[in-house]
C-alpha positions in Angstrom: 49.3 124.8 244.5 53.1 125.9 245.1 52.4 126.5 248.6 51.6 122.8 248.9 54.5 121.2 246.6 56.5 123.1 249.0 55.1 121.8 252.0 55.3 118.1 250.4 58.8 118.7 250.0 59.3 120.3 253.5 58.1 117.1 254.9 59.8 114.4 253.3 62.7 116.3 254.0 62.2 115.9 257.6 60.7 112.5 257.3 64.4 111.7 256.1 66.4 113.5 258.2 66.3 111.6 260.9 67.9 108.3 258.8 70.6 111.6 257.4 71.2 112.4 261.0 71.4 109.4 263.4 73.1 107.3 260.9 76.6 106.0 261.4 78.8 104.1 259.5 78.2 100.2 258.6 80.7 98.8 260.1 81.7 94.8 260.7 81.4 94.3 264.7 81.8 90.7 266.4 79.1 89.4 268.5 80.3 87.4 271.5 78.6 84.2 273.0 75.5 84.5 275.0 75.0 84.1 278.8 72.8 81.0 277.8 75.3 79.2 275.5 78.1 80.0 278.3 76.0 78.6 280.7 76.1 75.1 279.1 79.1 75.3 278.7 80.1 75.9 282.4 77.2 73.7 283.6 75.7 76.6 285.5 72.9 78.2 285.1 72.2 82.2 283.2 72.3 83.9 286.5 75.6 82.2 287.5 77.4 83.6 284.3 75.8 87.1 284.4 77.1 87.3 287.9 80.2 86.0 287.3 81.6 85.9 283.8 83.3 89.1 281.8 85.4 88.4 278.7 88.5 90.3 279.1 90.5 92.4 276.3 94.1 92.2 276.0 97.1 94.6 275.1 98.2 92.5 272.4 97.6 89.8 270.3 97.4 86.4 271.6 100.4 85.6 269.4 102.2 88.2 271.3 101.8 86.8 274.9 98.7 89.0 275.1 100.8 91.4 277.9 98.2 93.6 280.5 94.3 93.1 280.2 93.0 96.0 279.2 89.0 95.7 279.5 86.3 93.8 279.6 83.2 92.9 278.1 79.7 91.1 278.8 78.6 87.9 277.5 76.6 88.2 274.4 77.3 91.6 273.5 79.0 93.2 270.6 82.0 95.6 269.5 83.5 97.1 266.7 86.3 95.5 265.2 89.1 97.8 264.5 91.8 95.4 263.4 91.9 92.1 262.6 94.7 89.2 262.8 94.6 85.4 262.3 93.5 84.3 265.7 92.7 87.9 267.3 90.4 91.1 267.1 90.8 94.2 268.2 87.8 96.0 269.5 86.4 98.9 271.3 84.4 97.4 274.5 80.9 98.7 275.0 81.3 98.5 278.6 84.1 100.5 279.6 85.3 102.1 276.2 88.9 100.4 276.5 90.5 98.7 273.5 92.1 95.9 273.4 92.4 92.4 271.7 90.0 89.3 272.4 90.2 85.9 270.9 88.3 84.7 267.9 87.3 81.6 269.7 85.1 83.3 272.0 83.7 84.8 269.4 80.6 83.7 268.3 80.2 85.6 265.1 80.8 88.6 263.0 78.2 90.7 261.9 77.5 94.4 259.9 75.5 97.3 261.9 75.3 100.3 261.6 77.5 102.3 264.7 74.7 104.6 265.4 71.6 102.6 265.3 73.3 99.4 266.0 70.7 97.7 263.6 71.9 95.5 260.9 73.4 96.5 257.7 74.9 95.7 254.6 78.4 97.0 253.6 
């Protein structure tokens, strides 16, 4: 009888440790617009703005005449936010790991996710 409430316990600890392990942090990220939406609003099609459109990151803060850019990003994808100001965020880009500062209006929202799993969380 031990033998198998020690076994029971053996398990759910490794059922768990995966969620103890690959876990990050919940952290607020911003979520840029989509290929799609951009398309309409270019009046070209998906393919057009994959080929052709990246969303570029900025030394400084609009309000501060925004200086070198400093990387990019694809439509429709998300960063972590690591500062914010009235019309800016600063973010870590997924596609090139540069940090810089992008505008709230192409932003399309903000959102909470977890840094590891990148699946939604709740502060």
């Amino acid at each position: 009888m031990r033998r198998i409430v020690i076994f029971i316990g053996v398990l759910s600890l490794i059922a768990l440790t995966p969620k103890i392990i690959f876990s990050g942090e919940c952290k607020k990220h911003i979520e840029l617009f989509s290929a799609s939406e951009l398309a309409k609003e270019y009046g070209k099609n998906e393919m057009w703005v994959l080929n052709n459109v990246k969303i570029n990151l900025w030394e400084k803060q609009s309000s501060k005449g925004k200086g070198k850019k400093v990387g990019q990003m694809l439509p429709g994808s998300r960063a972590l936010i690591l500062e914010t100001s009235t019309d800016d965020y600063k973010v870590k880009s997924p596609l090139d790991k540069s940090v810089g500062w992008i505008n709230k209006i192409q932003v399309k929202k903000t959102l909470f996710q977890d840094t590891e799993t990148r699946k939604a969380c709740n502060p």
